[in-house]
PDB file as gemmi writes it, atoms N, CA and C in Angstrom:
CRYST1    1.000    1.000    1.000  90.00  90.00  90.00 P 1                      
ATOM      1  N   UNK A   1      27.134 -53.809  32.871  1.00  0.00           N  
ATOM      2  CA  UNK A   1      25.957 -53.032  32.502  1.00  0.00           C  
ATOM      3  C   UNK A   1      25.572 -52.107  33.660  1.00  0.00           C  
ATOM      4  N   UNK A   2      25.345 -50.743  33.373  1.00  0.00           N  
ATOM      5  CA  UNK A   2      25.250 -50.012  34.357  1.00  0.00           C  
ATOM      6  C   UNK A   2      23.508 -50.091  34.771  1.00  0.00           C  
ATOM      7  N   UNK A   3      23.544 -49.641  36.158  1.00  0.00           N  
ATOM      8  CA  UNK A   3      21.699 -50.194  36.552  1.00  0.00           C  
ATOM      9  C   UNK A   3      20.956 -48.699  36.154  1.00  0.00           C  
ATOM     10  N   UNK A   4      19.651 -48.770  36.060  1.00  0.00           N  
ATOM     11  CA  UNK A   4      19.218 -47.754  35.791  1.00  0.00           C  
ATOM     12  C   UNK A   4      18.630 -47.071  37.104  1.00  0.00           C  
ATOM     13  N   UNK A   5      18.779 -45.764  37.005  1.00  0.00           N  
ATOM     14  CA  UNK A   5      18.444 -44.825  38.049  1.00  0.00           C  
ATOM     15  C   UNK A   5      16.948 -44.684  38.192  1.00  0.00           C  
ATOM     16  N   UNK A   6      16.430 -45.186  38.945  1.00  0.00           N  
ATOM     17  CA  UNK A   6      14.761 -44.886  39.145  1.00  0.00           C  
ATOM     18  C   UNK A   6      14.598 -44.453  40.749  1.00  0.00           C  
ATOM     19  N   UNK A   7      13.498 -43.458  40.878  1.00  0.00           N  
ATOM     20  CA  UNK A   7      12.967 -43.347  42.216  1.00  0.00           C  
ATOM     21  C   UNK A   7      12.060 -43.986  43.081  1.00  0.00           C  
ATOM     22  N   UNK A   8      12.167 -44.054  43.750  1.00  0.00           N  
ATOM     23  CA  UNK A   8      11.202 -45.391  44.806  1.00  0.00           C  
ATOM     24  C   UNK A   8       9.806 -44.380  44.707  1.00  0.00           C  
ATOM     25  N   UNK A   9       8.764 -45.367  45.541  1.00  0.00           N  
ATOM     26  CA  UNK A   9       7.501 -44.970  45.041  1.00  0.00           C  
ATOM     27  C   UNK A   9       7.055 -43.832  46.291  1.00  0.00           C  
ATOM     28  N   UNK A  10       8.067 -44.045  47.536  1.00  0.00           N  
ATOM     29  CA  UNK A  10       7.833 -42.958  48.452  1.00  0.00           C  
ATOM     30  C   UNK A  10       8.691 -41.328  47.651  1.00  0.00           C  
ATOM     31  N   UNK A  11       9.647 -41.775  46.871  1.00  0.00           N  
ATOM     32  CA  UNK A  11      10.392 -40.487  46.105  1.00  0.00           C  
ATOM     33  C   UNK A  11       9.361 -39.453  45.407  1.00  0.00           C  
ATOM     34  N   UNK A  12       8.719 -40.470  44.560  1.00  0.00           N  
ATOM     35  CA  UNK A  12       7.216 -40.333  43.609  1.00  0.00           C  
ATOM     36  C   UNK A  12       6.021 -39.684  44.530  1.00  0.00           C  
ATOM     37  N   UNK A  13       5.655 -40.087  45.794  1.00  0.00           N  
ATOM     38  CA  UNK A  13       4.990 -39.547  46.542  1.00  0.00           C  
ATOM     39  C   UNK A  13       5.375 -38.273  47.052  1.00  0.00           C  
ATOM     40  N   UNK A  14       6.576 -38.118  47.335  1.00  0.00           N  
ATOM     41  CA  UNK A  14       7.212 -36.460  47.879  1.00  0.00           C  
ATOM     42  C   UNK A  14       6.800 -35.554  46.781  1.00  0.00           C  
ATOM     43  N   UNK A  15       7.463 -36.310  45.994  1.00  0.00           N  
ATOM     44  CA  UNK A  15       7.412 -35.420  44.618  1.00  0.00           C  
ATOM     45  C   UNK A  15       5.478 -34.487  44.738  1.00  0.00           C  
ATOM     46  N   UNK A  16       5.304 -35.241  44.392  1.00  0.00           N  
ATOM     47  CA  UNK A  16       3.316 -35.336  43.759  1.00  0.00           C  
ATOM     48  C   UNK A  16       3.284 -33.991  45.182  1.00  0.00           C  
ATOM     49  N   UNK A  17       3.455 -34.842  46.426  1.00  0.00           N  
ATOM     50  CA  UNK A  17       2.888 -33.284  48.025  1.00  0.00           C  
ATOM     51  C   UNK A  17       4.092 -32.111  47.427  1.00  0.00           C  
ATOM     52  N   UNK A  18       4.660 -32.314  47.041  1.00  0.00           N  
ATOM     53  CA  UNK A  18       5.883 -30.865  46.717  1.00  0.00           C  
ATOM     54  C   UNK A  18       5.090 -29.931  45.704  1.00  0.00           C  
ATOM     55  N   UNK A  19       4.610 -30.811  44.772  1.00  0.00           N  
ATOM     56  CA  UNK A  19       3.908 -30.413  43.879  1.00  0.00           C  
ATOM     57  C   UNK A  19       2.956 -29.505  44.108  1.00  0.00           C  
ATOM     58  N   UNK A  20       1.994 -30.438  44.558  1.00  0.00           N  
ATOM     59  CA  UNK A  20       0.460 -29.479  45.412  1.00  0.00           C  
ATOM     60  C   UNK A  20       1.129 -28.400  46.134  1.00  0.00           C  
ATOM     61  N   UNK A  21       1.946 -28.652  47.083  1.00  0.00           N  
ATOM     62  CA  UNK A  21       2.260 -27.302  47.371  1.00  0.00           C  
ATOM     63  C   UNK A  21       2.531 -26.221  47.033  1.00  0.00           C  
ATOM     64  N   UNK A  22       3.526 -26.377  46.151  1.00  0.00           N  
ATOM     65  CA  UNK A  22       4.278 -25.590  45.408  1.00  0.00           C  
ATOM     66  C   UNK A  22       2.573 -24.679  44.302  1.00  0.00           C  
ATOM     67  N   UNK A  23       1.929 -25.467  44.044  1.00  0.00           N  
ATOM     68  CA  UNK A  23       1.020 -24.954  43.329  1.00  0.00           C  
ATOM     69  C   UNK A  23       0.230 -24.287  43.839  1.00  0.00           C  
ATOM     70  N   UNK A  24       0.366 -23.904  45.375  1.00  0.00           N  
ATOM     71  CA  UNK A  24      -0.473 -23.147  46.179  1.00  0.00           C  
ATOM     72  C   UNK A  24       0.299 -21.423  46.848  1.00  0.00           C  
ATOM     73  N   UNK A  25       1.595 -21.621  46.136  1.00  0.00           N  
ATOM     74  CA  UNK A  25       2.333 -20.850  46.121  1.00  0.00           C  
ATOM     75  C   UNK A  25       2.059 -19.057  45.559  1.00  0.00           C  
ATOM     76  N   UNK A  26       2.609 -18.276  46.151  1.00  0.00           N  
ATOM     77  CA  UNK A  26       2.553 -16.700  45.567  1.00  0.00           C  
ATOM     78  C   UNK A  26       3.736 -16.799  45.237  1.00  0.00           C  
ATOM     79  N   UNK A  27       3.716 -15.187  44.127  1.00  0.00           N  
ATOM     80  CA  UNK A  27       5.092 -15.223  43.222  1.00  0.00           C  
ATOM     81  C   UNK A  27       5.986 -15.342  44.471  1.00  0.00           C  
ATOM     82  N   UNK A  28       6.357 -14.303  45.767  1.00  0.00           N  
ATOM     83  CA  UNK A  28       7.194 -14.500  46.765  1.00  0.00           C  
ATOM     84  C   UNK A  28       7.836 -15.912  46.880  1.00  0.00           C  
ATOM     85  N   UNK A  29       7.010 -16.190  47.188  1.00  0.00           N  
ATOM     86  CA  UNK A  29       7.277 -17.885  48.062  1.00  0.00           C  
ATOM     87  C   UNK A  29       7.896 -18.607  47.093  1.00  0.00           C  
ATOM     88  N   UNK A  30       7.612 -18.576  45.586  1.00  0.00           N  
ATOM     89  CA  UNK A  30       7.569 -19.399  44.527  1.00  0.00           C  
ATOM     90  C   UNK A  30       9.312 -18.488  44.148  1.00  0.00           C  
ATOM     91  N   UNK A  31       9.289 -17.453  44.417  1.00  0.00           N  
ATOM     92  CA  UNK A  31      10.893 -17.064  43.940  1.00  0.00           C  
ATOM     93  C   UNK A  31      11.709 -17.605  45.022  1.00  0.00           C  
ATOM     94  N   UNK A  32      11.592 -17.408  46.731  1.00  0.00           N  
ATOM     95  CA  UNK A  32      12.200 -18.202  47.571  1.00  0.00           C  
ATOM     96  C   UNK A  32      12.695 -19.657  47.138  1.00  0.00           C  
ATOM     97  N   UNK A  33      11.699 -20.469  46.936  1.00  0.00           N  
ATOM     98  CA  UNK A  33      11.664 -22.012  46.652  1.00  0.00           C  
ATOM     99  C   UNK A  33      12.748 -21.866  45.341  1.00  0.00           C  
ATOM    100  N   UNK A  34      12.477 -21.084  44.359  1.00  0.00           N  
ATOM    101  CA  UNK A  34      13.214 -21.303  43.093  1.00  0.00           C  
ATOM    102  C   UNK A  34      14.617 -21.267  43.406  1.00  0.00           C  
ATOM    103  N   UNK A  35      15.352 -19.958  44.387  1.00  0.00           N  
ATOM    104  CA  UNK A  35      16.442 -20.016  44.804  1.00  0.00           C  
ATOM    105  C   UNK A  35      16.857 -21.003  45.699  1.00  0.00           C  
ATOM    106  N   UNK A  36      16.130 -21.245  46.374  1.00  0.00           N  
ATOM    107  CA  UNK A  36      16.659 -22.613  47.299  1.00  0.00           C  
ATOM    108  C   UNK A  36      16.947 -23.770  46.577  1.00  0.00           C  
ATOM    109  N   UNK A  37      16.096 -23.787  45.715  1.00  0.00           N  
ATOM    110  CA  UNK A  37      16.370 -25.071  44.461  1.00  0.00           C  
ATOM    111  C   UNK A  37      17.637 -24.968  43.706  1.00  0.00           C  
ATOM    112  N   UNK A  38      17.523 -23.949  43.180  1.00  0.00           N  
ATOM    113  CA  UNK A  38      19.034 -23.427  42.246  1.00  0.00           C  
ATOM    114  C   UNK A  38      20.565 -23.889  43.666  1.00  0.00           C  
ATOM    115  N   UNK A  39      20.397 -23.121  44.025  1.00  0.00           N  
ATOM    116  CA  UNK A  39      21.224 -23.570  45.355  1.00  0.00           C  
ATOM    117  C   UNK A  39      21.843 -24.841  45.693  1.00  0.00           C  
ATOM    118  N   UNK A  40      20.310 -25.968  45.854  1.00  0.00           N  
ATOM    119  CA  UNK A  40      20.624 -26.954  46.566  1.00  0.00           C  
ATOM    120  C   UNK A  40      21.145 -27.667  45.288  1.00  0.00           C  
ATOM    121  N   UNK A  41      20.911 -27.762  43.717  1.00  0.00           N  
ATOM    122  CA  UNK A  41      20.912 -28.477  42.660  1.00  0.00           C  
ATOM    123  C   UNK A  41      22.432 -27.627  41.986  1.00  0.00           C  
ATOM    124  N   UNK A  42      22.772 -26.573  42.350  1.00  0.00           N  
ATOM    125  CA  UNK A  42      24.204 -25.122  41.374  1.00  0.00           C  
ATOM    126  C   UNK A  42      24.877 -25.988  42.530  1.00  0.00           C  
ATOM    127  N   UNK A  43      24.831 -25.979  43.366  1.00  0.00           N  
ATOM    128  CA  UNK A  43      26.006 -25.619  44.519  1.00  0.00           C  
ATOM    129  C   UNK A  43      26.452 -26.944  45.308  1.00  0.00           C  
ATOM    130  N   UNK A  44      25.364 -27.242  46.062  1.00  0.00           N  
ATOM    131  CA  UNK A  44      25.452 -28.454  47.166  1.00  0.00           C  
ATOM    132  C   UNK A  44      25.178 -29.515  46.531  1.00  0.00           C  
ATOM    133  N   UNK A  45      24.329 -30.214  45.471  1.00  0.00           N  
ATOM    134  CA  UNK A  45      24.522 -31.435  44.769  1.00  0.00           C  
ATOM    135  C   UNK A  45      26.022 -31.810  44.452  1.00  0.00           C  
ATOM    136  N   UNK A  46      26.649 -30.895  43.425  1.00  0.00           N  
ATOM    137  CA  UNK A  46      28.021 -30.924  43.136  1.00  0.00           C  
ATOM    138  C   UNK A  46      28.787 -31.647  43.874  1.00  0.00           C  
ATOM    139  N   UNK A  47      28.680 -30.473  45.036  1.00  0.00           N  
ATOM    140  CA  UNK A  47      29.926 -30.581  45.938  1.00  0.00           C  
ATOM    141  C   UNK A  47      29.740 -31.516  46.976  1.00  0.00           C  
ATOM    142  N   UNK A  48      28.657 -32.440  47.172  1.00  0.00           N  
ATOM    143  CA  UNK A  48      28.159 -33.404  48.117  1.00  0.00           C  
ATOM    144  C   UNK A  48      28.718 -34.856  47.199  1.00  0.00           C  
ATOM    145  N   UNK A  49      28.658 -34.438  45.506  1.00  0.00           N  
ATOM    146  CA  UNK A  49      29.357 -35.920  44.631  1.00  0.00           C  
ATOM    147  C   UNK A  49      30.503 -35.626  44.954  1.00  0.00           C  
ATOM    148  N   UNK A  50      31.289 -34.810  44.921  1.00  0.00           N  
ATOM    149  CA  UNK A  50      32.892 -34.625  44.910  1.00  0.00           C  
ATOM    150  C   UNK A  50      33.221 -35.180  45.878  1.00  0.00           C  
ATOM    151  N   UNK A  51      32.441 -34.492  47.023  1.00  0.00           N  
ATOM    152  CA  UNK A  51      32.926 -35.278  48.382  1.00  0.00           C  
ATOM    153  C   UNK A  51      32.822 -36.819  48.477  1.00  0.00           C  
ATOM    154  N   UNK A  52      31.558 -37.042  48.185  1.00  0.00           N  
ATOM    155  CA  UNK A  52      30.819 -38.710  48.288  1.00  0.00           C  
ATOM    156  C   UNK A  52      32.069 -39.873  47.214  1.00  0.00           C  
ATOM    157  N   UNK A  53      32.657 -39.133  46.209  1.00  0.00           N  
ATOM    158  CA  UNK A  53      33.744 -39.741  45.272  1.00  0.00           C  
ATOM    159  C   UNK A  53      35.054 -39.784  45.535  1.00  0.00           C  
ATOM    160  N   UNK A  54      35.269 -38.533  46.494  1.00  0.00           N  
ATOM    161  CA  UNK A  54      36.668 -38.994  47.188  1.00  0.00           C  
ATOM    162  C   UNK A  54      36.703 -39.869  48.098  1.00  0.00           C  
ATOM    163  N   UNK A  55      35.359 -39.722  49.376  1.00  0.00           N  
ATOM    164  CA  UNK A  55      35.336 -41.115  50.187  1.00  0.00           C  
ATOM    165  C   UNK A  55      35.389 -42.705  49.519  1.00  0.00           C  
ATOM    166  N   UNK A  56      34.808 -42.540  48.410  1.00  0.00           N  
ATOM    167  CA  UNK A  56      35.038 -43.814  47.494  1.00  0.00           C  
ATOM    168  C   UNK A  56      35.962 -44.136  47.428  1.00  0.00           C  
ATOM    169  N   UNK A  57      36.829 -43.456  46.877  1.00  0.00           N  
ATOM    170  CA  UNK A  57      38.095 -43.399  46.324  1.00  0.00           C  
ATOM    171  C   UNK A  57      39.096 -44.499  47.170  1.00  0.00           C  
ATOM    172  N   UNK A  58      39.265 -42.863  48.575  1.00  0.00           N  
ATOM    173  CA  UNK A  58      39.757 -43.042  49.836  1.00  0.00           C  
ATOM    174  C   UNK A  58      39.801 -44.787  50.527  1.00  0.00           C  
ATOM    175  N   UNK A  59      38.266 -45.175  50.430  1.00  0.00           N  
ATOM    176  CA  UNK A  59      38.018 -46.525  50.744  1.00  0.00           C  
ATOM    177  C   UNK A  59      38.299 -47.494  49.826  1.00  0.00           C  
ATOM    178  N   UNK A  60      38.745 -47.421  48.516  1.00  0.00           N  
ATOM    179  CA  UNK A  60      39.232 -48.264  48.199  1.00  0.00           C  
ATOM    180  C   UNK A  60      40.771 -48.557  47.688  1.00  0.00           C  
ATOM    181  N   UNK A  61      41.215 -47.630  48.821  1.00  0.00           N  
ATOM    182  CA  UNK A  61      42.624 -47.558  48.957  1.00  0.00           C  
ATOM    183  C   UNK A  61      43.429 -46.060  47.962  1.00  0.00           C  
ATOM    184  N   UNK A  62      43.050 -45.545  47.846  1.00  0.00           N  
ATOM    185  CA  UNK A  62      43.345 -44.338  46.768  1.00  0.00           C  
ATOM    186  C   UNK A  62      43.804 -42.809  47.809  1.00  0.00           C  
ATOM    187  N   UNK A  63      44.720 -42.703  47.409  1.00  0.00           N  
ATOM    188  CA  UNK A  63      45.210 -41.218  47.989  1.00  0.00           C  
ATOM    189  C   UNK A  63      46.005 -41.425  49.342  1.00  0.00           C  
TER     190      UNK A  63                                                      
END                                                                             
């Protein structure tokens, strides 16, 4: 049975101050943040699992 993915209650807390912030935002700042987001979630999430799945791999004898 696979476990379920939940965020800890300090995750929940970032979240909530990201929030307020973000809501104190001008369009500028608020298009910055949007691209940095797209970015970190298009680009570097991806390629941080690919990597993180070959070390798996790697360590359990593979390749």
């Amino acid at each position: 049975m696979m476990r379920k993915i939940e965020p800890s209650l300090n995750d929940q807390l970032k979240y909530t101050r990201f929030v307020r912030g973000i809501e104190k935002l001008d369009f500028k700042e608020l298009k910055e943040v949007t691209l940095e987001l797209a970015r970190l979630a298009l680009l570097i999430q991806p390629a941080a699992l690919r990597w993180a799945a070959n070390e798996a791999a790697e360590n359990l004898g593979g390749r």
